[in-house]
C-alpha positions in Angstrom: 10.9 -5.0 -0.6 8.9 -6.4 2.6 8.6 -4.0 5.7 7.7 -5.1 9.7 5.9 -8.9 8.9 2.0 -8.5 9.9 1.8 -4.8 10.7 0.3 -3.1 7.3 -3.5 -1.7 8.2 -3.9 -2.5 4.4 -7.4 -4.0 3.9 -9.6 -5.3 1.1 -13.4 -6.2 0.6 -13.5 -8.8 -1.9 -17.5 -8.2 -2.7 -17.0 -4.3 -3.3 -14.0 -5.1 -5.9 -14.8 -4.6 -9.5 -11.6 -6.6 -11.0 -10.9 -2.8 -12.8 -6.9 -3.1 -11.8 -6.4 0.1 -10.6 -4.4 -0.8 -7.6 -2.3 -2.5 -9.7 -1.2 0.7 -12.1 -0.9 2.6 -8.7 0.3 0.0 -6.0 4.3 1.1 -6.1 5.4 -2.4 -4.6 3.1 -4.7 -6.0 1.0 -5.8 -3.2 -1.7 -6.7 -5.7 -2.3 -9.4 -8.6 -5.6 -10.4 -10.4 -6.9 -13.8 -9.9 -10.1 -15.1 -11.3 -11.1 -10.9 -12.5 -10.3 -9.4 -8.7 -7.7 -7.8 -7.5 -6.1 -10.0 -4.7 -3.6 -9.1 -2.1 -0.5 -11.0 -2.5 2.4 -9.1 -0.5 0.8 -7.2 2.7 4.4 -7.0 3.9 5.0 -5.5 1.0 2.5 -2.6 1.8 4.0 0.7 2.9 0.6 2.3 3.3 1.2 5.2 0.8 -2.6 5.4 0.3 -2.5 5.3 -3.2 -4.6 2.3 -3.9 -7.5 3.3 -1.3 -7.7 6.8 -3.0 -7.8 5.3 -6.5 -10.2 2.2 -5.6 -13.7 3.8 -7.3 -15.4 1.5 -5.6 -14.1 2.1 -1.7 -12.8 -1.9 -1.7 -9.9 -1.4 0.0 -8.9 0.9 3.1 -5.1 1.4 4.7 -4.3 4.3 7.5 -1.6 6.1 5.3 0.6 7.6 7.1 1.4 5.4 9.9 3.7 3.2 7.5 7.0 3.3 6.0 6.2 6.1 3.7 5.2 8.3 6.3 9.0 7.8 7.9 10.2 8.2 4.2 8.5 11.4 3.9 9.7 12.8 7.6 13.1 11.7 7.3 13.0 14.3 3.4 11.6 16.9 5.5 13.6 17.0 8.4 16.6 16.6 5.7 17.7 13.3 6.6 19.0 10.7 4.2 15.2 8.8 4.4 17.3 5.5 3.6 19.1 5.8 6.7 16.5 7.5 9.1 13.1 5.5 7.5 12.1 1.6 7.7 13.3 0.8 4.3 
């Protein structure tokens, strides 16, 4: 699923990334793949800035403002007790 083209503040340092793959187990849209034993992003649009792969990334290589993305409408839309399919990005 690909949100707004160009927008996610999704961001990776290639020199601080060990290859471990730990954005990949967490990453629910599979932004990430491993080429040549580093992670590498491959779907930025694909990013809906959950947060989960900065928080998991040991070794600070990537950085994304959660909370400014598509899951942060999800997450309003649930609380406010909207259908978050209707009132969200997705």
């Amino acid at each position: 699923m690909q949100y707004l083209k160009n927008v996610a503040t999704l961001k990776m340092d290639p020199k601080l990334c060990t290859g471990c793959g730990m954005c990949l187990k967490v990453c629910p849209h599979a932004v990430f793949a491993l080429r040549n034993k580093k992670s590498v992003i491959v779907s930025k649009d694909s990013c809906m800035e959950c947060g989960a792969c900065a928080k998991n990334c040991a070794f600070h290589a990537l950085s994304v403002r959660s909370g400014v993305g598509c899951a942060a409408g999800i997450m309003y839309a649930a609380l406010a007790g909207k259908d978050p399919k209707k009132e969200a990005c997705c």
